[in-house]
PQR file with spaces between the fields and no chain letter, atoms N, CA, C, O and H, PARSE charges and radii, in Angstrom:
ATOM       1  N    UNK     1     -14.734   -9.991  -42.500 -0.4000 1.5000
ATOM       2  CA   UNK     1     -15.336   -8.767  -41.999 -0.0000 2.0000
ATOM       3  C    UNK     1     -14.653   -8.320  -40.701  0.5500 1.7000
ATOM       4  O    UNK     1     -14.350   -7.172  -40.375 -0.5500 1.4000
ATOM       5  N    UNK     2     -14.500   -9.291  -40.131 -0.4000 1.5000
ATOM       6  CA   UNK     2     -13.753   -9.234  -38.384 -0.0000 2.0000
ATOM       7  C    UNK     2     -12.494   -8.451  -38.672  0.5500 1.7000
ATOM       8  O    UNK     2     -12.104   -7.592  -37.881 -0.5500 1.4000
ATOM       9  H    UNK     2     -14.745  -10.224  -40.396  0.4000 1.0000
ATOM      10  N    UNK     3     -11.792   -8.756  -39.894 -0.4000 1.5000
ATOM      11  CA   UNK     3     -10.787   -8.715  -40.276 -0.0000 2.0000
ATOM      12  C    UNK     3     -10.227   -7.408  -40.739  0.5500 1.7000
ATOM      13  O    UNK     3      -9.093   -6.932  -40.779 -0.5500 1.4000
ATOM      14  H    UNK     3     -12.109   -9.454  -40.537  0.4000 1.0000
ATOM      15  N    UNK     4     -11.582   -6.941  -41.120 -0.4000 1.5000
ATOM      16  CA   UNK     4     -11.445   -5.317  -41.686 -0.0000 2.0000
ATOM      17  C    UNK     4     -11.541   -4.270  -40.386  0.5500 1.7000
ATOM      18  O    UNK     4     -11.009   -3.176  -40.199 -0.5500 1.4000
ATOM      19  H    UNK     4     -12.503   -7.328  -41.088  0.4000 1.0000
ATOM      20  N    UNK     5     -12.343   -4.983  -39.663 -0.4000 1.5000
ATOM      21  CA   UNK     5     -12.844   -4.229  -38.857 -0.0000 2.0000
ATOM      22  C    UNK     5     -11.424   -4.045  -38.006  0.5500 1.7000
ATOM      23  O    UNK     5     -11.115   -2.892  -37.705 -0.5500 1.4000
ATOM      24  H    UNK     5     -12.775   -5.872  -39.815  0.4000 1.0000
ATOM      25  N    UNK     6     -10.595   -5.078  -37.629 -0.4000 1.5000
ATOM      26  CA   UNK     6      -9.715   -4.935  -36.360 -0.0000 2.0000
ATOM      27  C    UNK     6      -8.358   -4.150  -37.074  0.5500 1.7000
ATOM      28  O    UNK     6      -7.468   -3.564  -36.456 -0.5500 1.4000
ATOM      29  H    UNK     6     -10.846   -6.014  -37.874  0.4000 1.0000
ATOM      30  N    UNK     7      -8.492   -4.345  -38.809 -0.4000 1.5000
ATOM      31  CA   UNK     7      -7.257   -3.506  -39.231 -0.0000 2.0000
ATOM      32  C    UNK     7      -7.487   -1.658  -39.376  0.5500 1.7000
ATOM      33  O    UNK     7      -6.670   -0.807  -39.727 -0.5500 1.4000
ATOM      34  H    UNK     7      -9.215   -4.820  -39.310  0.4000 1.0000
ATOM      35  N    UNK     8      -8.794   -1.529  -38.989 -0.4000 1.5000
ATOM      36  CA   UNK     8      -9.281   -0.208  -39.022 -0.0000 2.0000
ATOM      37  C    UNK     8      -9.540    0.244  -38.029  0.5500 1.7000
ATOM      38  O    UNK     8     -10.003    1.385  -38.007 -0.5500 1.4000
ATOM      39  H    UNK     8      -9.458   -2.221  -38.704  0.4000 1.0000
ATOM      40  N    UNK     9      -9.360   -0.404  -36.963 -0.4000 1.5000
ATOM      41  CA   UNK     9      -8.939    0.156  -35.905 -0.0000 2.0000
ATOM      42  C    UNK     9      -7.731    0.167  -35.034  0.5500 1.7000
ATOM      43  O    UNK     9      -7.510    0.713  -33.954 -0.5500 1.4000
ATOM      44  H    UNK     9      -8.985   -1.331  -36.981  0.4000 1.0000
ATOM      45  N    UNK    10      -6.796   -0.819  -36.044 -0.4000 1.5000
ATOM      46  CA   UNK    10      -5.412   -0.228  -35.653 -0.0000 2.0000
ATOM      47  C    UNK    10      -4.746    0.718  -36.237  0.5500 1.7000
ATOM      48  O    UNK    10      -3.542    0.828  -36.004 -0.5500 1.4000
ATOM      49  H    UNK    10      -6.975   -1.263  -36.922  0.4000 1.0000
ATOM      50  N    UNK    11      -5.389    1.578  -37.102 -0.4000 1.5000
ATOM      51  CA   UNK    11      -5.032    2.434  -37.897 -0.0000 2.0000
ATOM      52  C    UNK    11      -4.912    3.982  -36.547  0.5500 1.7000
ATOM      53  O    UNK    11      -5.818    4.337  -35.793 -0.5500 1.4000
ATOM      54  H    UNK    11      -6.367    1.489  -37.292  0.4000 1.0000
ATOM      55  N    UNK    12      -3.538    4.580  -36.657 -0.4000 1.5000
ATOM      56  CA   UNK    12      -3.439    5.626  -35.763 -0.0000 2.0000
ATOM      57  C    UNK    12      -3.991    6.645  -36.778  0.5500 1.7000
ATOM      58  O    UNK    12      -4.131    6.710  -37.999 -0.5500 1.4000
ATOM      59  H    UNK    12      -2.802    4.291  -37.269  0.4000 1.0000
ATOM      60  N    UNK    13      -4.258    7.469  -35.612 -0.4000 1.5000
ATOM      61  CA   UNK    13      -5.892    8.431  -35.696 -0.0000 2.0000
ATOM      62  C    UNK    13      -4.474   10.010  -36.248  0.5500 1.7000
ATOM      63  O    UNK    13      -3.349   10.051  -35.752 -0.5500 1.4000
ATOM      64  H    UNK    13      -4.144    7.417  -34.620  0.4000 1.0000
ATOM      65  N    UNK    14      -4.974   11.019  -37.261 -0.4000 1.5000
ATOM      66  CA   UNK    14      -3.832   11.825  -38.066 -0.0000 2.0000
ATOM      67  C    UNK    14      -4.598   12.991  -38.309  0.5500 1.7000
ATOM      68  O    UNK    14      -5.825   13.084  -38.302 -0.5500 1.4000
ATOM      69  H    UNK    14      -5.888   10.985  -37.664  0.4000 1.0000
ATOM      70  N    UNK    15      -3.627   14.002  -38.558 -0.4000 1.5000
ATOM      71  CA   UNK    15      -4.534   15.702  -38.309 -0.0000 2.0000
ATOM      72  C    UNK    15      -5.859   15.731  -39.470  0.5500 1.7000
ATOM      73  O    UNK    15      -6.794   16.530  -39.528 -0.5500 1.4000
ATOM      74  H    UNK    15      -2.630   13.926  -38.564  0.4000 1.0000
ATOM      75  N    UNK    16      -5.477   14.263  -40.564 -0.4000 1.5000
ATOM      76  CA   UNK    16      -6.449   14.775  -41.403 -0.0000 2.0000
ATOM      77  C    UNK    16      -7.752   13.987  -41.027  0.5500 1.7000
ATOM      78  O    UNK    16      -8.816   14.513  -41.354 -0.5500 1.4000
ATOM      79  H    UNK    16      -4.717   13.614  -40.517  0.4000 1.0000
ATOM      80  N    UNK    17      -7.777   12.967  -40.473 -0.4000 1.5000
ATOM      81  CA   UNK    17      -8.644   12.165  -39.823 -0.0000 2.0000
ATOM      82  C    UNK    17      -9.256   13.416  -38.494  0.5500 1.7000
ATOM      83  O    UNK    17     -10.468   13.342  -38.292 -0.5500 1.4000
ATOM      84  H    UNK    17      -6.913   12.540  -40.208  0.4000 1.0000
ATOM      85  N    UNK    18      -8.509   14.449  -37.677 -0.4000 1.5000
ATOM      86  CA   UNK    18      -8.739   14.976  -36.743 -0.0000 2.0000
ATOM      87  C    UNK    18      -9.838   16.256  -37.206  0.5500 1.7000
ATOM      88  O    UNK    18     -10.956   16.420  -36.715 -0.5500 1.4000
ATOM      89  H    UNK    18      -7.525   14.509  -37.841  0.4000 1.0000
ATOM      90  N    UNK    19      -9.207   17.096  -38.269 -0.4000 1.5000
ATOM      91  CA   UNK    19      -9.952   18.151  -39.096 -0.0000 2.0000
ATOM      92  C    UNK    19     -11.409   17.525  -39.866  0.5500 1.7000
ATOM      93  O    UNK    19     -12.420   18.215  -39.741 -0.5500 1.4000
ATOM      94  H    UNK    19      -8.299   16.962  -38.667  0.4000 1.0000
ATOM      95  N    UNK    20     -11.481   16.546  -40.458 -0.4000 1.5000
ATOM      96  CA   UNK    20     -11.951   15.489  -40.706 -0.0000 2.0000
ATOM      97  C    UNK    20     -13.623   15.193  -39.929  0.5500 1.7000
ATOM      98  O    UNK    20     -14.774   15.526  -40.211 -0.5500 1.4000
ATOM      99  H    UNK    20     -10.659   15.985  -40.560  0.4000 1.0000
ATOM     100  N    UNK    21     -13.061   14.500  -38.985 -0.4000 1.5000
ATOM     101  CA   UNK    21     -14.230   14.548  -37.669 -0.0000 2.0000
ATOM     102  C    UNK    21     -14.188   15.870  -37.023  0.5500 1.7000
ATOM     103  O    UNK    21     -14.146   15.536  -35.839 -0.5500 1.4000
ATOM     104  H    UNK    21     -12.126   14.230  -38.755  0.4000 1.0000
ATOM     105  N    UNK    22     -14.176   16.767  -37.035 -0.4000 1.5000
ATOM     106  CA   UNK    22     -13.983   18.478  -36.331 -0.0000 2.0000
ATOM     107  C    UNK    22     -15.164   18.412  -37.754  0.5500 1.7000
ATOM     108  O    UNK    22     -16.348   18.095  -37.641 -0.5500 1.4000
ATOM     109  H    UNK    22     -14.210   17.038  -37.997  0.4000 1.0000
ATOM     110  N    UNK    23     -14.616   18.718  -38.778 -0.4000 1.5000
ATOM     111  CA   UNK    23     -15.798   19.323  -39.880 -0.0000 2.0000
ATOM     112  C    UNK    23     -17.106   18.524  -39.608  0.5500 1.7000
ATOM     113  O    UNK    23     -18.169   19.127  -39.460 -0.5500 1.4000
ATOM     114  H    UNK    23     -13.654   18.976  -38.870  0.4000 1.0000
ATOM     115  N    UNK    24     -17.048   17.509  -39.559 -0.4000 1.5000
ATOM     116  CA   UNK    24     -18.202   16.719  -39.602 -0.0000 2.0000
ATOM     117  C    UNK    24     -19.466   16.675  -38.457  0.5500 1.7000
ATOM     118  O    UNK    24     -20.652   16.493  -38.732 -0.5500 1.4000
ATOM     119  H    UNK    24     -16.185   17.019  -39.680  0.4000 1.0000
ATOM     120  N    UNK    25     -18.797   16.929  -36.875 -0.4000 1.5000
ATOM     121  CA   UNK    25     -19.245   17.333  -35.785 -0.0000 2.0000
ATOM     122  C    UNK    25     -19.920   18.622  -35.802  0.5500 1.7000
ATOM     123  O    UNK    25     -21.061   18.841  -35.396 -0.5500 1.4000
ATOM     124  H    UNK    25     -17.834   17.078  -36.651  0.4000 1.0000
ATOM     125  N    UNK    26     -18.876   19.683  -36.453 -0.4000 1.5000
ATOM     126  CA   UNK    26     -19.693   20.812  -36.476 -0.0000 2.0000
ATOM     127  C    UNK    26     -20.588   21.033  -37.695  0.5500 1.7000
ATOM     128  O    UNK    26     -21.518   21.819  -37.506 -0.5500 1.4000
ATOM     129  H    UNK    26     -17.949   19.505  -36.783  0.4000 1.0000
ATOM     130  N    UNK    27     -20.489   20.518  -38.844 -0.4000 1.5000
ATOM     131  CA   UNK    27     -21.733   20.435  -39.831 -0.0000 2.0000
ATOM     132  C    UNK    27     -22.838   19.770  -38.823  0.5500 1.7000
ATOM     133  O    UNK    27     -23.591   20.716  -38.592 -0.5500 1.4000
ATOM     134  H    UNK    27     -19.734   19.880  -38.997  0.4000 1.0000
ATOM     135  N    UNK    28     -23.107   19.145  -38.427 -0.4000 1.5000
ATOM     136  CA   UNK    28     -23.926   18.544  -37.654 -0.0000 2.0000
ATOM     137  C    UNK    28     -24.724   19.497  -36.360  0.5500 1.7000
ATOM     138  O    UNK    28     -25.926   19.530  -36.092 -0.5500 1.4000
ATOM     139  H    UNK    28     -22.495   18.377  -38.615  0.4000 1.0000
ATOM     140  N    UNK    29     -23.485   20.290  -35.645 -0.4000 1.5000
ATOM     141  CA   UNK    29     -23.838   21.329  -34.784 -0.0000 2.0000
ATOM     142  C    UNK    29     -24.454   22.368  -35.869  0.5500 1.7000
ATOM     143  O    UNK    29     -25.638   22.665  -35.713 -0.5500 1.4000
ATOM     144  H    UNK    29     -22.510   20.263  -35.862  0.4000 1.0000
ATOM     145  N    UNK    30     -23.903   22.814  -36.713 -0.4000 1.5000
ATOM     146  CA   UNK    30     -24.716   24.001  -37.218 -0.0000 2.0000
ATOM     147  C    UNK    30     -26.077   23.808  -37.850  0.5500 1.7000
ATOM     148  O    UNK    30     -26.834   24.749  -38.087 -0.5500 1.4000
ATOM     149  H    UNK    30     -22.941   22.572  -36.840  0.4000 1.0000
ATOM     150  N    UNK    31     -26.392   22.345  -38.153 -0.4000 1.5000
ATOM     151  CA   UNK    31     -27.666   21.920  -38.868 -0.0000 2.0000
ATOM     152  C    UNK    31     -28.686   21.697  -37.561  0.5500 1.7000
ATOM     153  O    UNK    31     -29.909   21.658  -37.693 -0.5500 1.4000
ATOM     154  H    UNK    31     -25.777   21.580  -37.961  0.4000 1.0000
ATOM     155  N    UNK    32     -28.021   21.561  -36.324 -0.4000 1.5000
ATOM     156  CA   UNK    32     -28.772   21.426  -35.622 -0.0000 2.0000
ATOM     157  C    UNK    32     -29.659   23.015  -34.843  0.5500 1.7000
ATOM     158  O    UNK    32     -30.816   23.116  -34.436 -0.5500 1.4000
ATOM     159  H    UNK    32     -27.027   21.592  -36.217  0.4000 1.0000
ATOM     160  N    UNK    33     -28.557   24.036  -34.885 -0.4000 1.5000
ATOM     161  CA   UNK    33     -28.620   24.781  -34.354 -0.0000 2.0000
ATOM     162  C    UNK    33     -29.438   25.780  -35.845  0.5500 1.7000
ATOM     163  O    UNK    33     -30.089   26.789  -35.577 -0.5500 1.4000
ATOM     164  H    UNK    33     -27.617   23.954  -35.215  0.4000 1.0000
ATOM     165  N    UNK    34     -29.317   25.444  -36.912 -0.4000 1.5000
ATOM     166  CA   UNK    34     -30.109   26.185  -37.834 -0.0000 2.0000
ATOM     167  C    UNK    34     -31.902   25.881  -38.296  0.5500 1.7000
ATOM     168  O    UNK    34     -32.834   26.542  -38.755 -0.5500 1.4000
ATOM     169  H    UNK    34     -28.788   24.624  -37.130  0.4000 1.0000
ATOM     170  N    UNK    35     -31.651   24.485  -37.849 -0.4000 1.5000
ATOM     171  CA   UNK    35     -33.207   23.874  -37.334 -0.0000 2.0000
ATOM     172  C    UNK    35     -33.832   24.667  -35.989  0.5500 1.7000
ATOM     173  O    UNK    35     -34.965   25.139  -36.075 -0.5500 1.4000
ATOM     174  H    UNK    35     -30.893   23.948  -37.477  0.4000 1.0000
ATOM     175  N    UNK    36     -33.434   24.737  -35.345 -0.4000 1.5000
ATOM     176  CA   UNK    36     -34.147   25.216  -34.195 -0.0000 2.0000
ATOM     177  C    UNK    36     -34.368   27.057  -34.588  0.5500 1.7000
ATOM     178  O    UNK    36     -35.436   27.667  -34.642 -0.5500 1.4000
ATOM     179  H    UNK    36     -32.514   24.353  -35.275  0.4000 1.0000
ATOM     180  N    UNK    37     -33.308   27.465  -34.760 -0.4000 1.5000
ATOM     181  CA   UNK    37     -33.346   28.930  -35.039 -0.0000 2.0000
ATOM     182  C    UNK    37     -34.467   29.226  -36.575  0.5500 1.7000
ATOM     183  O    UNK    37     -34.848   30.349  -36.906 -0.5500 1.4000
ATOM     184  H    UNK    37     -32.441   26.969  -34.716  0.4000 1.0000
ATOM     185  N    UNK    38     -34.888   27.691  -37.458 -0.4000 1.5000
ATOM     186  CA   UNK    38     -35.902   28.518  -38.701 -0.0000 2.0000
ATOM     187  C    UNK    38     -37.242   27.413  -37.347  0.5500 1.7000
ATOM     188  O    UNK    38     -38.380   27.862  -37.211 -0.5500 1.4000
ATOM     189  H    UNK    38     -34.578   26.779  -37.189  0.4000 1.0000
ATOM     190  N    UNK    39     -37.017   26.705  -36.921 -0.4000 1.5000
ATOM     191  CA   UNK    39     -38.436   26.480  -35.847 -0.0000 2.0000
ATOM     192  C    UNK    39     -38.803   27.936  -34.968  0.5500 1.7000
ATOM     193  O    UNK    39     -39.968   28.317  -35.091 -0.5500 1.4000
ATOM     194  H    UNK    39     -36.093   26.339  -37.032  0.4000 1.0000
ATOM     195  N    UNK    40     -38.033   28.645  -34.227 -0.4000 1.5000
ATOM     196  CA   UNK    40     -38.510   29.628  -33.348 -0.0000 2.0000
ATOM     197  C    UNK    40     -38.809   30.550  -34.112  0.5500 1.7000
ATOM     198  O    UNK    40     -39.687   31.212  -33.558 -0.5500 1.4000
ATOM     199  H    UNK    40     -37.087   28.336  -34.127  0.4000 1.0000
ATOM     200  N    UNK    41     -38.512   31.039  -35.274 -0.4000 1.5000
ATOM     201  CA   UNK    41     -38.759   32.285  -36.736 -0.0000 2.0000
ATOM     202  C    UNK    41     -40.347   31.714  -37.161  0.5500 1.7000
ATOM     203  O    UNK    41     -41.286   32.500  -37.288 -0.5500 1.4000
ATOM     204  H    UNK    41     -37.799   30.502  -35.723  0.4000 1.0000
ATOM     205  N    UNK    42     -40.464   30.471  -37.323 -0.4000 1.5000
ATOM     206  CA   UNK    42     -41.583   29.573  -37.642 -0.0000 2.0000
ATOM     207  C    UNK    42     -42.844   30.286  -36.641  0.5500 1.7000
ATOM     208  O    UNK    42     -43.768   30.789  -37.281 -0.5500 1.4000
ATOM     209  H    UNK    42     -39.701   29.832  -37.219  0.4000 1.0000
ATOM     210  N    UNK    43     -42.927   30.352  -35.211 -0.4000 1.5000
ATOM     211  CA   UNK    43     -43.314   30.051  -34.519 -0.0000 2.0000
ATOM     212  C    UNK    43     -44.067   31.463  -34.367  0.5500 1.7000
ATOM     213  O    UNK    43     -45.249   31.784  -34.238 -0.5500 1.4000
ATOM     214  H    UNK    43     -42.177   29.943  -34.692  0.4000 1.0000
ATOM     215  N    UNK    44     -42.715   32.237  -34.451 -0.4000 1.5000
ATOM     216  CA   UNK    44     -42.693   33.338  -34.542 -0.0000 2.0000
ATOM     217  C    UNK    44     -43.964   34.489  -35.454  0.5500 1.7000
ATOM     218  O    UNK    44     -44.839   35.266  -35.072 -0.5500 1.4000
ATOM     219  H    UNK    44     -41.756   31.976  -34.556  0.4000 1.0000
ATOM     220  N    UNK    45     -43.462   34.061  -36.730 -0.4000 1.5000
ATOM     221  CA   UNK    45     -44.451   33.777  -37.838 -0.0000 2.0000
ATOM     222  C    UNK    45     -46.006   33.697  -37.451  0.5500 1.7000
ATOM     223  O    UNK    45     -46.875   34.539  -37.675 -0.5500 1.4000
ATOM     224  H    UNK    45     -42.751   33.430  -37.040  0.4000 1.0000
ATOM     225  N    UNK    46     -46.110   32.580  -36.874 -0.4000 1.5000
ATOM     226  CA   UNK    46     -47.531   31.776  -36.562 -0.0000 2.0000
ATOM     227  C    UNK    46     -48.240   32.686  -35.954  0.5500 1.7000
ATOM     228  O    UNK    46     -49.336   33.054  -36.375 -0.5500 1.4000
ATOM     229  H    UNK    46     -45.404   31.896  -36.691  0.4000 1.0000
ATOM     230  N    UNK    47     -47.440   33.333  -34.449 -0.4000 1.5000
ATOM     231  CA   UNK    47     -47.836   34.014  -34.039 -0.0000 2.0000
ATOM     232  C    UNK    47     -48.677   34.923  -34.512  0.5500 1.7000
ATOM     233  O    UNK    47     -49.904   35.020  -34.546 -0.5500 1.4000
ATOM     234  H    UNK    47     -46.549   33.033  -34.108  0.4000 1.0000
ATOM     235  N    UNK    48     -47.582   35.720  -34.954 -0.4000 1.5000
ATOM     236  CA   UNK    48     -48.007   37.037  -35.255 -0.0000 2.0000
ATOM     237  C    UNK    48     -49.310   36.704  -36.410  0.5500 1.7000
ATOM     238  O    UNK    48     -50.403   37.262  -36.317 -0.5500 1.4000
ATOM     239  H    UNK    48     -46.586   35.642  -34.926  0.4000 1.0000
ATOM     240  N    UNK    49     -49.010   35.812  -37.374 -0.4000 1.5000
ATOM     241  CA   UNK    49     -50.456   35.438  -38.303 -0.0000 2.0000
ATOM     242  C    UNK    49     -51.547   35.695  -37.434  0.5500 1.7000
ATOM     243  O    UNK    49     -52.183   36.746  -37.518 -0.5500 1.4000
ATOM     244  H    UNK    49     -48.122   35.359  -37.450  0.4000 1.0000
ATOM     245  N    UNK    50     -51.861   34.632  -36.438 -0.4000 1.5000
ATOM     246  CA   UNK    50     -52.704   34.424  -35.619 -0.0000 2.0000
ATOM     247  C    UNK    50     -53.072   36.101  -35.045  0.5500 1.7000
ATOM     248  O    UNK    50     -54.136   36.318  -35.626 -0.5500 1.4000
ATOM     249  H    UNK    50     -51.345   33.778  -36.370  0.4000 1.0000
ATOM     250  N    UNK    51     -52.834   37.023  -34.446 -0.4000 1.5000
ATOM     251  CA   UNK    51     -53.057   38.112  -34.034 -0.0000 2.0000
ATOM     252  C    UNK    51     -53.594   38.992  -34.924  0.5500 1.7000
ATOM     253  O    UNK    51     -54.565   39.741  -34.823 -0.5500 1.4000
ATOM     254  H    UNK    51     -51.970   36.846  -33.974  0.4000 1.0000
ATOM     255  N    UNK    52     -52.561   38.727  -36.109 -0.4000 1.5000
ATOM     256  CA   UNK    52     -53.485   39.614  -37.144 -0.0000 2.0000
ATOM     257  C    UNK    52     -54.821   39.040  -37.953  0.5500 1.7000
ATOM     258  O    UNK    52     -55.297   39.827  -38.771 -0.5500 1.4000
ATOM     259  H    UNK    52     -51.771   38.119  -36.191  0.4000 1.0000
ATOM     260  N    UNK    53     -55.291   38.113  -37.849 -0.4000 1.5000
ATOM     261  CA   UNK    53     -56.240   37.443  -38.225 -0.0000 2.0000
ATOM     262  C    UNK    53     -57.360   38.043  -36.826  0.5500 1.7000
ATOM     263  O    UNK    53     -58.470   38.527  -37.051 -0.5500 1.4000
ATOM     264  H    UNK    53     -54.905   37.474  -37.185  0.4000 1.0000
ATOM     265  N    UNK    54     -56.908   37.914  -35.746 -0.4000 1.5000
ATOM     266  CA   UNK    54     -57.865   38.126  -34.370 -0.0000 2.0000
ATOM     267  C    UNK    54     -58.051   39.625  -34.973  0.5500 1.7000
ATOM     268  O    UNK    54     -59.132   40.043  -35.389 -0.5500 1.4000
ATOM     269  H    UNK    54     -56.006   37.521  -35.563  0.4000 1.0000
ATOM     270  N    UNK    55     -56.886   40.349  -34.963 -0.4000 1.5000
ATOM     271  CA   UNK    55     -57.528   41.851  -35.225 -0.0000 2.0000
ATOM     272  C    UNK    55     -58.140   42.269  -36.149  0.5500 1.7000
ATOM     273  O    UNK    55     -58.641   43.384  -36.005 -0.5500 1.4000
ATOM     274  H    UNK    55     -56.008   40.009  -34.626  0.4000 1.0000
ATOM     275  N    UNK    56     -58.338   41.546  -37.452 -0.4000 1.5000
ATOM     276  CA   UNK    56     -58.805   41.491  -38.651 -0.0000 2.0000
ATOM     277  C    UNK    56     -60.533   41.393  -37.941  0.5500 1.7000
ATOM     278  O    UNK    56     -61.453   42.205  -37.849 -0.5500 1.4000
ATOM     279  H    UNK    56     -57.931   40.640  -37.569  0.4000 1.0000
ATOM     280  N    UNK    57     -60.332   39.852  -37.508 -0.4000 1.5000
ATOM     281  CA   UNK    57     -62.233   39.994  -37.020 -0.0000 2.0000
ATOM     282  C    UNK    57     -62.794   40.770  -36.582  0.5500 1.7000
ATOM     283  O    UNK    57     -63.932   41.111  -36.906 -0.5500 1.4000
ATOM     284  H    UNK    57     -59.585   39.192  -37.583  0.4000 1.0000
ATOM     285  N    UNK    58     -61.701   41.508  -35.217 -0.4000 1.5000
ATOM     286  CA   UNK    58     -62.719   42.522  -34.618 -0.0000 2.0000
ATOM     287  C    UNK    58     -62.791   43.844  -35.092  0.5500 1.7000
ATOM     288  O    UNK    58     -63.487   44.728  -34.594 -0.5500 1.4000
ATOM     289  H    UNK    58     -60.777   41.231  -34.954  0.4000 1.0000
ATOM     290  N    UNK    59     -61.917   43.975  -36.249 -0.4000 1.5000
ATOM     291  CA   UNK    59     -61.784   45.725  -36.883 -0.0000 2.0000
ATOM     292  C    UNK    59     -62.909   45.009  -38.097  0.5500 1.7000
ATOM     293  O    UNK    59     -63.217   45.968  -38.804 -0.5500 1.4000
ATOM     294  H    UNK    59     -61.351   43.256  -36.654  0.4000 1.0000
ATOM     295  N    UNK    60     -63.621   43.785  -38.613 -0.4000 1.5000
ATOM     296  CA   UNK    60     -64.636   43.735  -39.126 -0.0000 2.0000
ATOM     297  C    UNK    60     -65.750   43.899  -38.506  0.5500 1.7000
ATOM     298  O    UNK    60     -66.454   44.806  -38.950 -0.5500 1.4000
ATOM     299  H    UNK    60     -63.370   43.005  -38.039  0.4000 1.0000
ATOM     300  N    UNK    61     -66.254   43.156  -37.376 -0.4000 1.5000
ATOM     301  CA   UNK    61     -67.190   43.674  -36.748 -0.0000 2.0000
ATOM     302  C    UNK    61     -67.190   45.183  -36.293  0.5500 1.7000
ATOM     303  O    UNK    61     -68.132   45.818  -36.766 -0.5500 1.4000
ATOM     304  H    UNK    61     -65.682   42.419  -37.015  0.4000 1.0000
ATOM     305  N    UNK    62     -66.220   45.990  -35.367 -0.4000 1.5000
ATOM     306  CA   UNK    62     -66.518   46.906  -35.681 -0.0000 2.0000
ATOM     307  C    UNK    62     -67.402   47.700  -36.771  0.5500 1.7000
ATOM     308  O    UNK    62     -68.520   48.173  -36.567 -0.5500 1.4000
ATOM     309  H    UNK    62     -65.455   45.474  -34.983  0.4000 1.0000
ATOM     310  N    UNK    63     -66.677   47.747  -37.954 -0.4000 1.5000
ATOM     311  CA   UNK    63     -67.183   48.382  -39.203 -0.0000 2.0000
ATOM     312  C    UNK    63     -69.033   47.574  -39.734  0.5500 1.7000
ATOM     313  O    UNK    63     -69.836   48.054  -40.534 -0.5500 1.4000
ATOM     314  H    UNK    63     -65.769   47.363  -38.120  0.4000 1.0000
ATOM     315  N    UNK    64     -69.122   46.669  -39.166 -0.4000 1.5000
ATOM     316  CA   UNK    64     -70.646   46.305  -39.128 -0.0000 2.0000
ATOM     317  C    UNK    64     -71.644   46.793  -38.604  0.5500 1.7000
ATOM     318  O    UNK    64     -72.774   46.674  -39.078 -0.5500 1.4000
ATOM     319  H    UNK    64     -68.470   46.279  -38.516  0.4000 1.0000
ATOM     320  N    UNK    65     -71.323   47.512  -37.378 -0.4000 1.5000
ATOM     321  CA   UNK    65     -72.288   48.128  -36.367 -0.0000 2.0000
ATOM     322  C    UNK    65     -72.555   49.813  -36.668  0.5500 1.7000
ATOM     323  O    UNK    65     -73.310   50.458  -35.940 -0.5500 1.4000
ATOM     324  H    UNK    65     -70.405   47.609  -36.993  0.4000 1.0000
């Protein structure tokens, strides 16, 4: 195991190994950055539910009186 390990890291590092880890870093950046951007849309969402539910109650009471 020692053995694999120390011949894989004498292995010099090559544009396709470089493009390689570049793709992989930024798949990672964009999954991160596409999580947060459907969380704040989420939130967003909630919001506005919530308000229209509040205005829902009081345009019912209104119409009660």
């Amino acid at each position: 195991m020692m053995k694999a390990i120390k011949n894989f890291m004498k292995k010099p590092i090559t544009w396709g190994d470089s493009f390689k880890w570049s793709g992989i870093v930024l798949g990672l950046y964009a999954a991160v950055i596409g999580a947060i951007a459907a969380y704040e849309k989420w939130i967003a969402y909630k919001d506005k539910a919530e308000r229209l539910d509040k205005y829902n109650s009081f345009r019912d009471m209104d119409n009660q009186i």
